[in-house]
C-alpha positions as CSV (number, residue, x, y, z in Angstrom):
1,X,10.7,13.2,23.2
2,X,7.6,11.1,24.7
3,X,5.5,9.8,22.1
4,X,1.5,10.2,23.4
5,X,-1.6,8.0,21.1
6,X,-3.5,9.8,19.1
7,X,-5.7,10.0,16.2
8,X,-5.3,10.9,12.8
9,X,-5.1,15.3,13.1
10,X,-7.8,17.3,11.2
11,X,-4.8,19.7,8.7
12,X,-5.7,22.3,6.7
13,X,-4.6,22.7,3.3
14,X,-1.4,23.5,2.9
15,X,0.3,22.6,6.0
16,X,2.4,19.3,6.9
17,X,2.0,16.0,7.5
18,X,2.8,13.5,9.3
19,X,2.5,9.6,7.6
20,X,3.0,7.0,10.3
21,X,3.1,3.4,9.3
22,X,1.0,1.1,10.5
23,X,-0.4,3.6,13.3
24,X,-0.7,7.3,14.3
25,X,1.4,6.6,17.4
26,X,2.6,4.6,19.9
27,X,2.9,4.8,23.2
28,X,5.8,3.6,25.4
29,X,9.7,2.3,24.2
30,X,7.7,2.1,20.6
31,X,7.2,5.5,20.1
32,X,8.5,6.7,16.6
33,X,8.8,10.4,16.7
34,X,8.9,12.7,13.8
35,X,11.9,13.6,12.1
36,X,13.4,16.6,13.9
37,X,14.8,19.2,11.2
38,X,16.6,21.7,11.0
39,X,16.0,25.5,11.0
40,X,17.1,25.3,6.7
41,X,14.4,22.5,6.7
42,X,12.1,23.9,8.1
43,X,12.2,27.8,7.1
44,X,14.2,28.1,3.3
45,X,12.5,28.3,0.6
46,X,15.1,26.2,-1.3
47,X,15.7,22.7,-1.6
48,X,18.7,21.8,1.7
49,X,21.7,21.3,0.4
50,X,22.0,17.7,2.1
51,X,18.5,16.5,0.1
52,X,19.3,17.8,-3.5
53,X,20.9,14.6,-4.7
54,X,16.9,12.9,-3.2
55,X,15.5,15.5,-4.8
56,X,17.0,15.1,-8.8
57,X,16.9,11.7,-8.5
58,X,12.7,11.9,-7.6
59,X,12.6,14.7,-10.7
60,X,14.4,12.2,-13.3
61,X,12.1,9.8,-12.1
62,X,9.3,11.2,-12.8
63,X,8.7,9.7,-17.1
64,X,7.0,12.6,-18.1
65,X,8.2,11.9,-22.1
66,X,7.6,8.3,-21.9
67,X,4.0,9.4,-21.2
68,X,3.9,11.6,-23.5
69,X,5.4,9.2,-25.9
70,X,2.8,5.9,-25.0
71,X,-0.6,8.3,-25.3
72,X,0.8,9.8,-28.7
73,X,1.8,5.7,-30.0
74,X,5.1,6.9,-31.4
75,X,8.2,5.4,-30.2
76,X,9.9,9.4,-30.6
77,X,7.8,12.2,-30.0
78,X,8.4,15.7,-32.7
79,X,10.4,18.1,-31.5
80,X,7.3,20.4,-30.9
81,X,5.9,17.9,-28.7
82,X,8.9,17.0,-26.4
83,X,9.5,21.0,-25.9
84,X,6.1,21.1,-24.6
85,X,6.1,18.6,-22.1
86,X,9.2,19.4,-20.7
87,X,7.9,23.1,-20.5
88,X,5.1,21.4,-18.5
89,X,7.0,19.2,-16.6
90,X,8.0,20.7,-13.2
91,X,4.2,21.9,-12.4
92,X,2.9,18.8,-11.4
93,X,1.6,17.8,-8.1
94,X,4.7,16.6,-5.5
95,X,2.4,16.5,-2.8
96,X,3.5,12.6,-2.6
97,X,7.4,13.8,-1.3
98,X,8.1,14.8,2.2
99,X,11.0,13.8,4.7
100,X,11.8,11.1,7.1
101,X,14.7,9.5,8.9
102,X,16.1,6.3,7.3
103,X,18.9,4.7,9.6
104,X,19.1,8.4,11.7
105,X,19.8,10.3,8.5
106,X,17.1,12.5,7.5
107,X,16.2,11.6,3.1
108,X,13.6,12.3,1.2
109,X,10.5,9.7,0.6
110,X,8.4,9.2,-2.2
111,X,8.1,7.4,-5.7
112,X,11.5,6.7,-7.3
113,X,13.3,7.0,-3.7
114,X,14.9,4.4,-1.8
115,X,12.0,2.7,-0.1
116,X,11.3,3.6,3.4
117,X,11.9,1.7,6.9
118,X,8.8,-0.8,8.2
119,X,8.2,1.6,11.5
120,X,8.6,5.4,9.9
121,X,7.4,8.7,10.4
122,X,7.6,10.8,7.1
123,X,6.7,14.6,7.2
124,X,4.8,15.3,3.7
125,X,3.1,18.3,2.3
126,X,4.4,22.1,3.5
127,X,7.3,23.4,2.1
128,X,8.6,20.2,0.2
129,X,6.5,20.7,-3.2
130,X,7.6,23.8,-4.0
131,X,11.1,23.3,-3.4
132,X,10.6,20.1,-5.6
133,X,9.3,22.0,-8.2
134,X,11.6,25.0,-8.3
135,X,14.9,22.8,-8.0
136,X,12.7,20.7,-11.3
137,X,12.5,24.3,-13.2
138,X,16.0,24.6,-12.5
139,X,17.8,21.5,-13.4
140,X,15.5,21.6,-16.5
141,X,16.9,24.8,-17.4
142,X,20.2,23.9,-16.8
143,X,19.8,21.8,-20.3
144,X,18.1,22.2,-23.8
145,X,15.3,20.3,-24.8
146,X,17.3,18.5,-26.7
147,X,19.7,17.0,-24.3
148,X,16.8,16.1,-22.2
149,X,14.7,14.5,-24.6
150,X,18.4,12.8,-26.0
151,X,18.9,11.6,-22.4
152,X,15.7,10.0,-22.1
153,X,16.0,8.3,-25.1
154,X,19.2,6.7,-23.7
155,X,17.0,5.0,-20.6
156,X,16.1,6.4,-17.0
157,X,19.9,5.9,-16.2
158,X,20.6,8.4,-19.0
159,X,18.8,11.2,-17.8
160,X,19.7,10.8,-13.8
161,X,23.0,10.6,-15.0
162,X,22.7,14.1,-17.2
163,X,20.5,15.8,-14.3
164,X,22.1,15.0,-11.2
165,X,25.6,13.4,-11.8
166,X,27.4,16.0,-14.2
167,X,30.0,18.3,-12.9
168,X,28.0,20.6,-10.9
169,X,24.9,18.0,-10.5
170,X,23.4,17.8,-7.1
171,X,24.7,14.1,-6.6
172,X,28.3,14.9,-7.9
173,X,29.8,14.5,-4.6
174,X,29.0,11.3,-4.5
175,X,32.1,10.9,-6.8
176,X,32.0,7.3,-8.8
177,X,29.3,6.0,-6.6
178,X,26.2,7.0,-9.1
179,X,23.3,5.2,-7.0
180,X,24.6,6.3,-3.6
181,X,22.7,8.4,-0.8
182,X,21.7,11.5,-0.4
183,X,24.3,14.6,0.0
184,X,26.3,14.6,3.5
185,X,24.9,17.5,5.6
186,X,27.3,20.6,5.1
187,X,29.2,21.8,7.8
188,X,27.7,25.1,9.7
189,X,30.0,28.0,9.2
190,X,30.0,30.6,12.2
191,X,29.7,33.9,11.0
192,X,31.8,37.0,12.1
């Protein structure tokens, strides 16, 4: 693909975008083109399979009960008020998230993800809030209040653990490794 310069696109709201670092393009053996992704990137409405370990790590990280816990001044919040946050919790803005390619492996970028490469171009916007905040309603789900709320009392590392690293968590393949990369594409099955 031959990169061409250009300036920053006019988007309307709602569609994808591109974040280029340092520059909108550039021309010649320079030229960082966009991540190319696949037809499940692209067109489900779910979260891919090979970025739902990204994805539950960028919902744990989110601190919504810490928050909640430093504008009420209590070091514990009631039981009333932690059920209400976390009923809150996945309808946030994740307009920050999107993809890229980090060392040819497509990941997801944004806060509380492994930091992104010095020359990168990171696709943000379109589908990838919404599937962040279904696969959030659904790991939240997954749990009571009370584990999640007992989780986060335990630290950050706690409640990544609980979320994404339990038996059928979204990093669980990564088997003892707990900080390790993002799920390895799954193998395309031909139909018959």
């Amino acid at each position: 693909m031959q990169c061409q310069p250009t300036s920053p696109p006019a988007l309307a709201v709602g569609t994808p975008w591109l974040w280029l670092s340092r520059r909108w393009a550039l021309p010649g053996p320079d030229c960082i083109p966009a991540p190319q992704m696949s037809a499940e990137e692209r067109l489900s409405p779910h979260m891919p399979e090979a970025l739902r370990c990204d994805a539950c790590r960028a919902i744990a990280f989110q601190g919504w009960l810490s928050r909640a816990e430093a504008k009420q001044g209590r070091k514990a919040l009631r039981e009333s008020d932690y059920v209400e946050v976390l009923e809150q919790s996945c309808s946030q803005d994740w307009e920050l998230y999107g993809v890229q390619e980090l060392s040819g492996e497509r990941r997801l970028t944004g806060p509380g993800l492994p930091g992104q490469e010095a020359m990168s171009v990171a696709v943000m916007g379109g589908p990838w809030p919404g599937r962040l905040a279904k696969m959030c309603h659904s790991l939240v789900g997954e749990h009571s209040e009370e584990q999640l709320y007992g989780a986060h009392r335990r630290g950050p590392t706690a409640l990544r653990e609980l979320l994404c690293h339990g038996k059928k968590g979204p990093c669980a393949h990564l088997g003892g490794s707990k900080a390790g990369g993002s799920a390895p594409p799954k193998a395309l099955q031909n139909e018959l």
